[in-house]
C-alpha positions as CSV (number, residue, x, y, z in Angstrom):
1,X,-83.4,-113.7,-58.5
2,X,-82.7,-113.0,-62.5
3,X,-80.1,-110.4,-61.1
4,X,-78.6,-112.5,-58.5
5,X,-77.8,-115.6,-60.7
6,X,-76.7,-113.2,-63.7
7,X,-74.2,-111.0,-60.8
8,X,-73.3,-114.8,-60.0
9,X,-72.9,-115.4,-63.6
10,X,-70.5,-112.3,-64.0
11,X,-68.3,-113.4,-61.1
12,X,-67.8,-116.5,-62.6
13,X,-67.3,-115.3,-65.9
14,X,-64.5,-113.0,-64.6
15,X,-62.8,-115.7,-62.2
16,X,-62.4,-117.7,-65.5
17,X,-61.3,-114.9,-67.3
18,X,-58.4,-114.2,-65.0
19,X,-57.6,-117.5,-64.1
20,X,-57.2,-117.6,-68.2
21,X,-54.9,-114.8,-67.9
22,X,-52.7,-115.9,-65.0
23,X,-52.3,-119.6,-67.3
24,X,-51.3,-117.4,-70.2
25,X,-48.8,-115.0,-68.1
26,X,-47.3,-118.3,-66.8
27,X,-46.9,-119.6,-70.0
28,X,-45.5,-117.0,-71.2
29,X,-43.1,-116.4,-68.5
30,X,-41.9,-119.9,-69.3
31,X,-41.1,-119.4,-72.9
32,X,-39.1,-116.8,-71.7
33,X,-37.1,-118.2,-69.1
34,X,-36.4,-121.4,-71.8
35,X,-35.7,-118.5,-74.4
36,X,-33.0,-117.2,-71.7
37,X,-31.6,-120.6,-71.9
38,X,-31.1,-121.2,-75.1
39,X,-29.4,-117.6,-75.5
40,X,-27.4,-118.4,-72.1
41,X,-26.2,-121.7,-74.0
42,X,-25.4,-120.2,-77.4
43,X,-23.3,-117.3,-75.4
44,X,-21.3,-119.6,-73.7
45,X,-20.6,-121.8,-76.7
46,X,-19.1,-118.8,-78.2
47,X,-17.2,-118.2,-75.5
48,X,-15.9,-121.2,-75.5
49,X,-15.4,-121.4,-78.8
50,X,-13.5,-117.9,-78.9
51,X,-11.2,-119.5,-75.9
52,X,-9.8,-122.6,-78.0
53,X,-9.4,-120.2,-81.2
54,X,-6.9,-118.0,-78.8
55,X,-5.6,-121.2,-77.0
56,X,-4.2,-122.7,-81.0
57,X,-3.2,-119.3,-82.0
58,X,-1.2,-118.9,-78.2
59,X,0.0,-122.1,-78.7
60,X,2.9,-121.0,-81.3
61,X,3.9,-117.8,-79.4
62,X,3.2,-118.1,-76.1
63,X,5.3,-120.0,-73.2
64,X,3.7,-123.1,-71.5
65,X,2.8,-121.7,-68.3
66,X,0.6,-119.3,-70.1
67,X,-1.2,-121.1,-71.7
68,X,-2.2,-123.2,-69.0
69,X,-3.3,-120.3,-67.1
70,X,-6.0,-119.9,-70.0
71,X,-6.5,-122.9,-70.2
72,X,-7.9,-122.5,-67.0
73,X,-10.3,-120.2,-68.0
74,X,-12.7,-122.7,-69.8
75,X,-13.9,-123.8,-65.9
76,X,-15.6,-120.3,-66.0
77,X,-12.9,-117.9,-64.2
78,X,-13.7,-114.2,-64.7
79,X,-12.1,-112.0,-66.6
80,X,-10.1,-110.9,-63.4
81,X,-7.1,-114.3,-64.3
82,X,-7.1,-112.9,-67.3
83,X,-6.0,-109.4,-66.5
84,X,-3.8,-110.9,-64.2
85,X,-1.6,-112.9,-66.6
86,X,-1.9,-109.8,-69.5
87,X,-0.5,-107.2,-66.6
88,X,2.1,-109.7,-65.5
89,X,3.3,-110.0,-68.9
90,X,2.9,-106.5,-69.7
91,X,5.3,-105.7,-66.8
92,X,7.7,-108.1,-68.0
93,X,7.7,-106.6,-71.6
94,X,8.1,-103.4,-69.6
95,X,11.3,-104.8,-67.7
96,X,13.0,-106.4,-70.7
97,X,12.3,-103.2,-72.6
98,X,13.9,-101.4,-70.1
99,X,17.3,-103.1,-69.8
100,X,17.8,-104.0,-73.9
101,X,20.5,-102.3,-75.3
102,X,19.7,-99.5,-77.5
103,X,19.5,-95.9,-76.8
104,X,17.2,-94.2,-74.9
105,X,15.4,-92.5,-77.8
106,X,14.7,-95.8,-79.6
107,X,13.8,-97.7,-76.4
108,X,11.3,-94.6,-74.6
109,X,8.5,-94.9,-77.4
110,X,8.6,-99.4,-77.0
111,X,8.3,-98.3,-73.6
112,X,5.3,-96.1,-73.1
113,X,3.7,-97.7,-75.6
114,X,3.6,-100.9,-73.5
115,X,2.2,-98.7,-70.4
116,X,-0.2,-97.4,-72.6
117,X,-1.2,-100.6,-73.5
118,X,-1.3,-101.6,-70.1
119,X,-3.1,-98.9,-68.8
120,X,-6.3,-99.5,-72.0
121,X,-5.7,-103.4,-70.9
122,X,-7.1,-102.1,-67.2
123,X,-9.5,-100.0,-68.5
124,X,-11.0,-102.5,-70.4
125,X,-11.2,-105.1,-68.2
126,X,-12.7,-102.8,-65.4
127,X,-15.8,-101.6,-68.0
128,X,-16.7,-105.0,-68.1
C-alpha cells in the first residue's frame, strides 16, 4: 500500500507541477502580447508623429492637392499612396525638365538625375 499511495503521491505532485508550469507559460505569454502592444503603440505614435513633421515642412513647398494626398495617409494607407504621388511627381519634374529652355548639356544631368532618383524611390519602396 506504502508504494501505491507514494506512486499516487508522485502523480499528484507532477500534475501540480505542470499545471504550475502551464499558469506560468500563460502568464508569461501575456506579458508578451501586452509588451507587443505597448511597442505597436509607441511605433505608430512615431509614425504619426514623423507624418505631421513632413505635412508642416510640405506645407511651404508643396501644392494643396499633395498635401492632402498625405494627409490621407494618417488613416493607415501603405506605403504604396505614397509612391504613387512621389512617382507622379517625379514624372512631372521629368516632363518640365524636359521642355525648359537650356541646352541639352545643362538639361541631360537634371534629367537622369531625376530618373535615378526615381528609379532608388522604387527600389525603396519595394524593400519595404
Amino acid at each position: 500500500m506504502a508504494k501505491e499511495e507514494s506512486g499516487i503521491d508522485e502523480l499528484m505532485r507532477l500534475s501540480r507541477q505542470f499545471a504550475k508550469q502551464q499558469e506560468d507559460r500563460a502568464k508569461q505569454e501575456h506579458q508578451r502580447a501586452e509588451q507587443g502592444k505597448k511597442v505597436k503603440g509607441v511605433l505608430q505614435g512615431l509614425q504619426n508623429l514623423n507624418l505631421n513633421m513632413a505635412l508642416d515642412q510640405l506645407k511651404t513647398v508643396a501644392k494643396p492637392e499633395i498635401i492632402r494626398q498625405v494627409s490621407t495617409l494618417k488613416g493607415g494607407q501603405s506605403t504604396e499612396t505614397l509612391r504613387k504621388i512621389i512617382t507622379r511627381l517625379v514624372d512631372d519634374l521629368e516632363k518640365q525638365l524636359s521642355r525648359a529652355s537650356g541646352t541639352k548639356a545643362e538639361i541631360a544631368p537634371m534629367v537622369n538625375a531625376t530618373r535615378t532618383l526615381s528609379i532608388l524611390l522604387d527600389l525603396y519602396f519595394s524593400l519595404n
